[in-house]
C-alpha positions as CSV (number, residue, x, y, z in Angstrom):
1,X,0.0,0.0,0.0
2,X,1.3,3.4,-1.0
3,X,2.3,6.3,1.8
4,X,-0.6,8.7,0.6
5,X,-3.0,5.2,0.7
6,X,-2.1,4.6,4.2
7,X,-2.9,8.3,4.9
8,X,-6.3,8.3,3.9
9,X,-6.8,5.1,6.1
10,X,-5.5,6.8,8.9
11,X,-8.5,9.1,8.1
12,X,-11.3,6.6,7.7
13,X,-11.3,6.2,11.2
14,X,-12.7,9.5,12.0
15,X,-16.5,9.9,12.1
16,X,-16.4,13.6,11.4
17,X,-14.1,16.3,11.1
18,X,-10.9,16.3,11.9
19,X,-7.9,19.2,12.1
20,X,-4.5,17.7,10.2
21,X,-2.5,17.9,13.1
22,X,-4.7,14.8,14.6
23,X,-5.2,12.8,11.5
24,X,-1.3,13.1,11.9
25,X,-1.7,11.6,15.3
26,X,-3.5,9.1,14.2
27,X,-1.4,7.8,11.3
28,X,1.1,7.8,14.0
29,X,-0.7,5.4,15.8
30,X,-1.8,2.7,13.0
31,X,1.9,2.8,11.5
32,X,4.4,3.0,14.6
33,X,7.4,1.9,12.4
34,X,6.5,4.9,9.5
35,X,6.3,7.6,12.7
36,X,9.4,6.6,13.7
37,X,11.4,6.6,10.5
38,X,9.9,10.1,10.5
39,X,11.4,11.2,13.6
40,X,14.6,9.9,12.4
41,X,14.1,12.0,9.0
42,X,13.2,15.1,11.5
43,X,16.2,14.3,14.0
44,X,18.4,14.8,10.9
45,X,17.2,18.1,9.9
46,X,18.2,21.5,10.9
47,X,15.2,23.1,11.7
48,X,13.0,22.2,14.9
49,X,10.7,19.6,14.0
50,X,9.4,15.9,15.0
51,X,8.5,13.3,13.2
52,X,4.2,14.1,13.5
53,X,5.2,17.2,12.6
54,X,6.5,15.9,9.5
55,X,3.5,13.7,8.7
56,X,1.5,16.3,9.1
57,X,3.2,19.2,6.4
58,X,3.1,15.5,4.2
59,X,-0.5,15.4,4.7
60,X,-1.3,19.0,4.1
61,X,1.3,19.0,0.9
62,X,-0.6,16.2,-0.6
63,X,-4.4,18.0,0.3
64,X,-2.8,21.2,-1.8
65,X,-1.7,19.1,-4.6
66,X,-5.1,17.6,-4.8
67,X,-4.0,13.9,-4.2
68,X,-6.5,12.7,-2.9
69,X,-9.6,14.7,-5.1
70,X,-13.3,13.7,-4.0
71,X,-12.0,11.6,-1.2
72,X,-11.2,13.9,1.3
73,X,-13.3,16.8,1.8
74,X,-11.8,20.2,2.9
75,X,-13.5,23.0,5.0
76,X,-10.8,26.0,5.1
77,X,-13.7,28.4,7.0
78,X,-12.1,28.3,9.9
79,X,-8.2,28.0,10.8
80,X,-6.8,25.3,11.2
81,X,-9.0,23.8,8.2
82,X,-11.0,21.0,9.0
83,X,-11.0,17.6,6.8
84,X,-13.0,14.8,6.5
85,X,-13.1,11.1,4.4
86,X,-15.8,11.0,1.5
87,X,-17.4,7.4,1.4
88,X,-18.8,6.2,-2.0
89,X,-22.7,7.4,-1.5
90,X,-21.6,11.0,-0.1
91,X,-19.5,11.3,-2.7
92,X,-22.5,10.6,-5.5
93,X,-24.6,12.8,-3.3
94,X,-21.4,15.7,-3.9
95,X,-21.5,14.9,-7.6
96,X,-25.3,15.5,-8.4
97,X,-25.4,18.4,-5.9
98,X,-22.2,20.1,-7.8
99,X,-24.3,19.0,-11.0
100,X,-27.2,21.0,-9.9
101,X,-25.2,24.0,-8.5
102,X,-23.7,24.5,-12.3
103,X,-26.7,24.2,-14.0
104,X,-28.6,26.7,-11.3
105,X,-27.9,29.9,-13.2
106,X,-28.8,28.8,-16.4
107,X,-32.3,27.5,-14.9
108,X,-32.5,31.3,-13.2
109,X,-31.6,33.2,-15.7
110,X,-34.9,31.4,-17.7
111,X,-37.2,31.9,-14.8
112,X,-35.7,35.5,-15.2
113,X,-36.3,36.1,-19.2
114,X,-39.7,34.3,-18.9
115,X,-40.8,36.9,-15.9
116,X,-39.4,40.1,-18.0
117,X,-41.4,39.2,-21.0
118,X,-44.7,39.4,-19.0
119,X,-43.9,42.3,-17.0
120,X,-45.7,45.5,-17.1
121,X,-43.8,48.8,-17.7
122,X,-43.8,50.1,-13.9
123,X,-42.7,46.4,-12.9
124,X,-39.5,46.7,-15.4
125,X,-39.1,50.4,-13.3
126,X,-39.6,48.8,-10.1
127,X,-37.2,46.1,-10.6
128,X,-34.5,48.5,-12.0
129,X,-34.7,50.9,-9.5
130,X,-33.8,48.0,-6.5
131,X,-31.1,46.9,-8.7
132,X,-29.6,51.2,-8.8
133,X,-30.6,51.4,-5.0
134,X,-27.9,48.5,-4.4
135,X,-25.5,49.8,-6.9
136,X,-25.6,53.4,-4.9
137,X,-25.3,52.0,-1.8
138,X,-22.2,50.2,-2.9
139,X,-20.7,53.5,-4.5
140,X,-21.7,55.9,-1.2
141,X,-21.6,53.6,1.6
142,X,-19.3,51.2,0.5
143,X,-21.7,48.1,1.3
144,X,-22.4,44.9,-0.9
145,X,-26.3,45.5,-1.1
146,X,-27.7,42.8,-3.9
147,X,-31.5,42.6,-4.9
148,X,-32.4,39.0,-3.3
149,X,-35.8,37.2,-3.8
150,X,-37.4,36.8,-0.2
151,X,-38.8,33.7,-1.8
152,X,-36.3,31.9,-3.9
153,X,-36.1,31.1,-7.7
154,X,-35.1,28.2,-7.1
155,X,-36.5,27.1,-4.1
156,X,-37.0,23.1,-4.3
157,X,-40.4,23.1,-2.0
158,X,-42.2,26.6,-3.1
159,X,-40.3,28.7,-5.7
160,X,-40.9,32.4,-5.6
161,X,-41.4,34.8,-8.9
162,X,-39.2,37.0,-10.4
163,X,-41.2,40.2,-9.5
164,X,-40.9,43.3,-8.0
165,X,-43.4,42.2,-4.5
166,X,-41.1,39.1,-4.0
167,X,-37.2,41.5,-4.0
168,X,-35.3,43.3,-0.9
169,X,-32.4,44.0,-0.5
170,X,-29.6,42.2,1.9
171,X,-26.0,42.5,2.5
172,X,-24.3,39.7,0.4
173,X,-22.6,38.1,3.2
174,X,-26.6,37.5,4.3
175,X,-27.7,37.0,0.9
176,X,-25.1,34.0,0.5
177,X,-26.1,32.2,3.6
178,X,-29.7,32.7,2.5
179,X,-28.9,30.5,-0.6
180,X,-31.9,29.2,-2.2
181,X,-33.8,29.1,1.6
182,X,-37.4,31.1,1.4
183,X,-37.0,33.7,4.0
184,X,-40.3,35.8,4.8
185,X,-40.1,39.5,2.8
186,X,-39.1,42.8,4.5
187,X,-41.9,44.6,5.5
188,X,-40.6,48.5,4.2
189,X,-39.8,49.6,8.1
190,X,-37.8,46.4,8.3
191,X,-35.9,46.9,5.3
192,X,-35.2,50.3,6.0
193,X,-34.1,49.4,9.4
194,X,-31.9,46.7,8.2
195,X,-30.0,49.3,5.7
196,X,-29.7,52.2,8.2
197,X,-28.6,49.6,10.8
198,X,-26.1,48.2,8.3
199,X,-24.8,52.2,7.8
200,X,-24.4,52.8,11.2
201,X,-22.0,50.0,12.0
202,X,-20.2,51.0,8.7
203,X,-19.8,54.5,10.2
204,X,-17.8,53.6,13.2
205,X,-15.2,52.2,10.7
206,X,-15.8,54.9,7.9
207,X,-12.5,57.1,8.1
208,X,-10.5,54.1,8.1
209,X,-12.1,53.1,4.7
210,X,-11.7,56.7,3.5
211,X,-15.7,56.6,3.3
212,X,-17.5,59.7,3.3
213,X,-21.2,59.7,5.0
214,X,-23.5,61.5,3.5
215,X,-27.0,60.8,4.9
216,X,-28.8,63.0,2.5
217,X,-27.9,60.8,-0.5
218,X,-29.5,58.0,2.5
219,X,-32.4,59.8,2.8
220,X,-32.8,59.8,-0.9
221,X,-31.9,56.3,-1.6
222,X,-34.7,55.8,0.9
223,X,-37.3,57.6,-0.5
224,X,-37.1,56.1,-3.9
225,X,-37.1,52.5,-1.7
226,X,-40.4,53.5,-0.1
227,X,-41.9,54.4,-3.5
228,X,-41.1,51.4,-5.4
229,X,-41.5,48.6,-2.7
């Protein structure tokens, strides 16, 4: 059995996520005469290491090279980043879902077309003027606004419609989270709450961005918000 085989074997014995350092550990463990040839290999080198230490950069070399593809799953959200073994059915799970994410925009941007082509004229303005709200708060604020639909496109259980009555607007950070989830609509106070309270916090950091607040363009922004909402 290869060196990188015997790695992911070491990692088959964890039921869930698992930080390098102990997957290291645990190699360590199941192969007693490779952690030791290790700590020879680290006794002879300059720098302060030991022979985990080693198995583990080995490990991590080979998750950056992509040795080990579908098989090992990889969550860098948090540091250290977390791994964990991909059995056979999660991995066709992975594929169909990865399938389905690619395909996603193509099956929006149709839901999209077919919407604009039954739209009324103050609809079209309507959705517009959401999608210049955002871009303005971006360019004065310096905040990632994007138009979401409250109720998703593409929603597996109850899809939402591309219209005016079914967009806010929400940070992206909030937006991504949100995914494809059907989230209940602003009500107008709420949304306005949610950009004001969103402006406020960017304030406190404001000079340090080189951002300039100027709460009568706010006011405006808001205004045009309440009339087309």
């Amino acid at each position: 059995m290869r060196i990188i085989d015997k790695y992911l074997e070491a990692l088959k014995t964890f039921d869930d996520w698992v930080i390098v350092s102990d997957w290291a550990k645990k190699f360590g463990e199941m192969y007693p005469d490779l952690l030791e040839k290790a700590e020879l290999e680290a006794a002879n080198q300059l720098n302060d290491t030991t022979g985990i230490r080693e198995i583990a950069a080995r490990i991590s070399s080979a998750l950056s090279r992509g040795a080990y593809d579908e098989l090992v799953e990889i969550d860098t959200s948090d540091k250290p980043k977390r791994v964990r073994y991909v059995p056979e059915p999660l991995r066709q799970i992975h594929q169909a879902q990865e399938i389905e994410e690619d395909i996603a925009p193509l099956k929006r941007d149709d839901i999209i077309k077919q919407s604009l082509s039954t739209m009324s004229t103050h609809e079209r303005y309507r959705l517009t003027e959401f999608e210049n709200i955002a871009k303005q708060l971006k360019a004065f604020f310096g905040l990632d606004f994007e138009v979401d639909h409250a109720k998703s496109l593409l929603n597996a259980s109850e899809s939402g419609q591309h219209h005016p009555d079914n967009l806010q607007l929400l940070l992206r950070a909030h937006n991504a989270r949100k995914s494809n989830e059907n989230w209940a609509r602003f009500s107008i106070d709420e949304q306005i709450s949610y950009i004001t309270t969103a402006i406020k916090l960017q304030e406190l950091v404001a000079d340090k961005l080189e951002i300039h607040m100027e709460h009568r363009v706010l006011d405006s922004l808001i205004d045009r918000l309440k009339s087309i909402y």
